[in-house]
VOGU-3710 file (C-alpha; in Angstrom, 3 decimals, decimal comma):
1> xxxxxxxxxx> 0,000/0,000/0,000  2,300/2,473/0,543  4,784/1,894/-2,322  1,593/2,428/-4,398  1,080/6,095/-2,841  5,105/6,549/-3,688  4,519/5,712/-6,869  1,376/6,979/-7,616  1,706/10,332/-5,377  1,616/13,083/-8,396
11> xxxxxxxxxx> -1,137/11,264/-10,052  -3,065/11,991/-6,687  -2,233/15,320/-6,362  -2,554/16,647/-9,782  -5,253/15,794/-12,464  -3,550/16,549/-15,177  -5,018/16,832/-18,539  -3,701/18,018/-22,616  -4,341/20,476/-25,157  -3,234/19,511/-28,853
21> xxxxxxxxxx> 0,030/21,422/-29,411  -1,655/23,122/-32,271  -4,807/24,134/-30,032  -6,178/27,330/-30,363  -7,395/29,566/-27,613  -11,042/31,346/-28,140  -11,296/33,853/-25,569  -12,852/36,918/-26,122  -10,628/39,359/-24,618  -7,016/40,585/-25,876
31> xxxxxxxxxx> -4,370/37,833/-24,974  -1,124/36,408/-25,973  0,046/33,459/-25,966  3,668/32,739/-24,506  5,722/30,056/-24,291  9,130/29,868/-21,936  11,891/27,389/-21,941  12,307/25,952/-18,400  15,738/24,795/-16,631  15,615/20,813/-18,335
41> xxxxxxxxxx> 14,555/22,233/-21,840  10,529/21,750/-21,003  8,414/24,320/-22,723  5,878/25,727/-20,550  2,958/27,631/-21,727  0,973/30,355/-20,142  -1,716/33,205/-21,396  -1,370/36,256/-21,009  -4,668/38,619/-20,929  -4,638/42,240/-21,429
51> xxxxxxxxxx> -6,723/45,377/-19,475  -6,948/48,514/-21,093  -4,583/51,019/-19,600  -3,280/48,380/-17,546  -1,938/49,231/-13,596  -0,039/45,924/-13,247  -0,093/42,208/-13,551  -1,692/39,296/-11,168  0,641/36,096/-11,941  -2,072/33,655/-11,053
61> xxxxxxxxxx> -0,975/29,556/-10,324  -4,579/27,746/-10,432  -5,513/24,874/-8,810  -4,562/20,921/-9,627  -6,873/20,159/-11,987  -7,926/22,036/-15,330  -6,023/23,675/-18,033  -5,755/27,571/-19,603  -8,580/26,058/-21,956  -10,986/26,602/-19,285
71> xxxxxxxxxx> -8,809/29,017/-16,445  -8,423/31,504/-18,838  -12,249/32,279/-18,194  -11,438/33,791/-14,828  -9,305/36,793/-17,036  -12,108/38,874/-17,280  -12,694/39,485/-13,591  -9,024/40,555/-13,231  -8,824/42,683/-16,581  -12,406/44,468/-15,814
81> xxxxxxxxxx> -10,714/45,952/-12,699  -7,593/47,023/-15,495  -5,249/44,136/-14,317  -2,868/41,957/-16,687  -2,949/38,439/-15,756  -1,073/35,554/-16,868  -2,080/32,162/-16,067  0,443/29,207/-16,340  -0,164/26,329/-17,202  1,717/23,720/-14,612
91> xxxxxxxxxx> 4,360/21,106/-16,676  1,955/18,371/-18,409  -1,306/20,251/-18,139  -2,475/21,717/-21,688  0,329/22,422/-23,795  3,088/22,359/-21,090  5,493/20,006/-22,059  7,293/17,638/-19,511  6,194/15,339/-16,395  5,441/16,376/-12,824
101> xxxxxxxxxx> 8,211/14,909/-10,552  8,295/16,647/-7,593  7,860/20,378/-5,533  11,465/21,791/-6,419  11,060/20,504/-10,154  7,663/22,687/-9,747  9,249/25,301/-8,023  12,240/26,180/-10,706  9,429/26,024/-13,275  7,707/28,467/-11,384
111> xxxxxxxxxx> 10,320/30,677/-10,824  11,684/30,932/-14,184  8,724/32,039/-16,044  7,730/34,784/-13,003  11,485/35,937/-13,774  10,836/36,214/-17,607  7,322/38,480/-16,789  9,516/40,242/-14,772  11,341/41,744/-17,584  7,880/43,087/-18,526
121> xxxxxxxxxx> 6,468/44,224/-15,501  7,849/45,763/-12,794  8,175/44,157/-9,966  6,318/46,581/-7,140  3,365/46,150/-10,021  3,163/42,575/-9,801  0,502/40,731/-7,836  0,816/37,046/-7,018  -2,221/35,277/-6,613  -2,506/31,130/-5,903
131> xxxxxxxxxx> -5,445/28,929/-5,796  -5,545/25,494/-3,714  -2,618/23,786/-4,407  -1,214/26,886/-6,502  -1,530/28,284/-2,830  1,396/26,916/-1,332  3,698/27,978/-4,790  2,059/31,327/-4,813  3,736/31,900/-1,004  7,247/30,639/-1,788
141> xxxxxxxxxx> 7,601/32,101/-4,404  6,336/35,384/-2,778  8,860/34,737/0,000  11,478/34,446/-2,913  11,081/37,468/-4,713  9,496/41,433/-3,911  6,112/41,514/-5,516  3,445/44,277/-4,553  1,405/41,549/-2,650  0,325/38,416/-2,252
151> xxxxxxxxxx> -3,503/36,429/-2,600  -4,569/33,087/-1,434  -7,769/31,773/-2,792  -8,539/28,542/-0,361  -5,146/27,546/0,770  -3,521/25,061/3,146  -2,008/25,241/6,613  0,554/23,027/5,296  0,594/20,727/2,513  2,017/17,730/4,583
161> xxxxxxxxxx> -0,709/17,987/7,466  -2,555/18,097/4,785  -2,241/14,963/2,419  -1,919/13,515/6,479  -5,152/13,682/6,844  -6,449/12,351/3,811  -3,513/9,272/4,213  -2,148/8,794/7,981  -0,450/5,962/6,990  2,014/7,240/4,316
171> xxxxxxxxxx> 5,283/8,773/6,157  6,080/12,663/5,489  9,693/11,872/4,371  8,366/9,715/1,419  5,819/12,684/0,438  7,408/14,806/-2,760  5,275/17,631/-2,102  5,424/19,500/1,301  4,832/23,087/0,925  4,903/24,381/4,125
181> xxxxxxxxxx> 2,497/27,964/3,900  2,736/28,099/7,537  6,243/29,020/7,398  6,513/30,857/4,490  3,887/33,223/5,579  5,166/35,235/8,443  8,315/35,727/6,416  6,609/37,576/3,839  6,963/42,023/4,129  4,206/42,399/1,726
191> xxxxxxxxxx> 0,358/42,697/2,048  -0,880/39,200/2,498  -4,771/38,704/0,837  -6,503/35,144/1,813  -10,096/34,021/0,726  -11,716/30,723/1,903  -15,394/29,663/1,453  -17,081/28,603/4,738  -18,355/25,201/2,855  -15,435/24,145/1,586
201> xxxxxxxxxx> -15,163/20,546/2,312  -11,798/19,911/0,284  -9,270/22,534/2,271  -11,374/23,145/5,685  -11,753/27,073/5,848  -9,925/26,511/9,349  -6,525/26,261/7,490  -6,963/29,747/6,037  -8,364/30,819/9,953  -5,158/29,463/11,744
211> xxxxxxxxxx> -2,715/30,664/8,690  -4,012/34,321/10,116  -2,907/33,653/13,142  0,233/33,759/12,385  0,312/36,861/10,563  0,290/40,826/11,669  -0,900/43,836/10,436  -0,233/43,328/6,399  -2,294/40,265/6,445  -5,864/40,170/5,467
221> xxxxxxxxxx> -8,675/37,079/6,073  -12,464/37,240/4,703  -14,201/34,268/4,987  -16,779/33,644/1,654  -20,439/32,827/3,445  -21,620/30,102/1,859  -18,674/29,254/-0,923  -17,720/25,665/-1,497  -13,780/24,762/-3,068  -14,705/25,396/-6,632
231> xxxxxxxxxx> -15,796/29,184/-7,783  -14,129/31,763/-5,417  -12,895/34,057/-8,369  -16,758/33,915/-9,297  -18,387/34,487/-5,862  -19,444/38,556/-5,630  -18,117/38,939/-2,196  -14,340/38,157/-3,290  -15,123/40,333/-6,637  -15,943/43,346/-4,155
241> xxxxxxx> -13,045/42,900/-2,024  -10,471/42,108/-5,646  -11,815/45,635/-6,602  -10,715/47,029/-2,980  -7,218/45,536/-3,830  -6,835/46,645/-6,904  -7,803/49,836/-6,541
//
């Protein structure tokens, strides 16, 4: 049993799906498409939507299943409030190319394309925003760079007490994914934003409750009434409070 969970770990964690190489994107907003070489020669692929008069970008890491063929719908929200966003696609979803081995594989991806939109944006312009298991790679790499602030859309405490609960029997020094928000947090300078619907059932809305614990004055917690796991960049109380932010 547990060399299956070794084995099988990514699989569990990500639901990973493909776009044709030669798909097309239909969205009907101004984007661009990009594509960046990572550090083992994997292209990675990411959209990048366009506001008019633009104030600044939200780099946006979505959640572990789904691909920019059906993310990218969640543009307009950010755009309509005369944001940039680019959404990446994670290494073997859509037309990322490569194979999910582990966090610090992840993590180098990660970091190498927010470098490249860095030589686009600056970086007190730049928003990073992470949902569910983007979460956790949406605080380190916060922690590792100077952006103008940081948004969690239904994170975890910690991604090991996490997967704990869900399989008590498989040890924490076989897991390849730890991502530890709970430490990366408090380290963080810059305004800290999370969201968390009261029903979800997936990440309990207490991980979001003690993550604010640890944080001071430059960190921010608003509970959705009545929001499940799926939908927070659609729910009306989180639009009202993006629109605070981004004023």
């Amino acid at each position: 049993m547990i060399s299956y969970f070794y084995f099988n770990q990514v699989d569990l964690v990500f639901y990973r799906s493909k776009l044709p190489k030669d798909y097309k994107f239909d969205y009907q907003q101004k984007f661009e498409e990009i594509n960046i070489s990572s550090f083992d020669g994997s292209v990675l692929n990411g959209l990048l939507f366009k506001a008019e008069n633009s104030k600044g970008l939200v780099f946006y890491l979505h959640g572990n299943a789904g691909t920019l063929e059906t993310w990218g719908k969640i543009a307009k929200i950010y755009t309509s409030l005369g944001y940039d966003i680019f959404i990446l696609d994670y290494r073997s979803f859509g037309k990322s190319e490569g194979e999910i081995e582990n966090e610090e594989q992840l993590s180098k991806d990660i970091s190498i394309v927010y470098k490249k939109v860095t030589e686009r944006y600056r970086e007190d312009k730049i928003i990073i925003a992470g949902y569910s298991i983007g979460s956790g790679f949406a605080a380190k790499l916060a922690l590792e760079n100077n952006p103008k602030a940081l948004i969690l859309q239904a994170p975890y405490y910690n991604f090991l007490e996490l997967s704990s609960s869900r399989v008590p029997f498989f040890p924490d020094f076989m897991k390849k994914f730890s991502l530890e928000t709970n430490l990366y947090l408090p380290k963080i300078k810059r305004p800290i934003y999370i969201f968390h619907g009261t029903k979800d059932q997936l990440i309990p809305i207490d991980n979001s409750v003690r993550l604010k614990r640890l944080l001071k004055a430059n960190a921010y917690f608003y509970p959705l009434k009545n929001q499940e796991h799926i939908g927070v960049n659609e729910n009306e109380d989180f639009q009202k409070q993006l629109k605070r932010i981004l004023e």
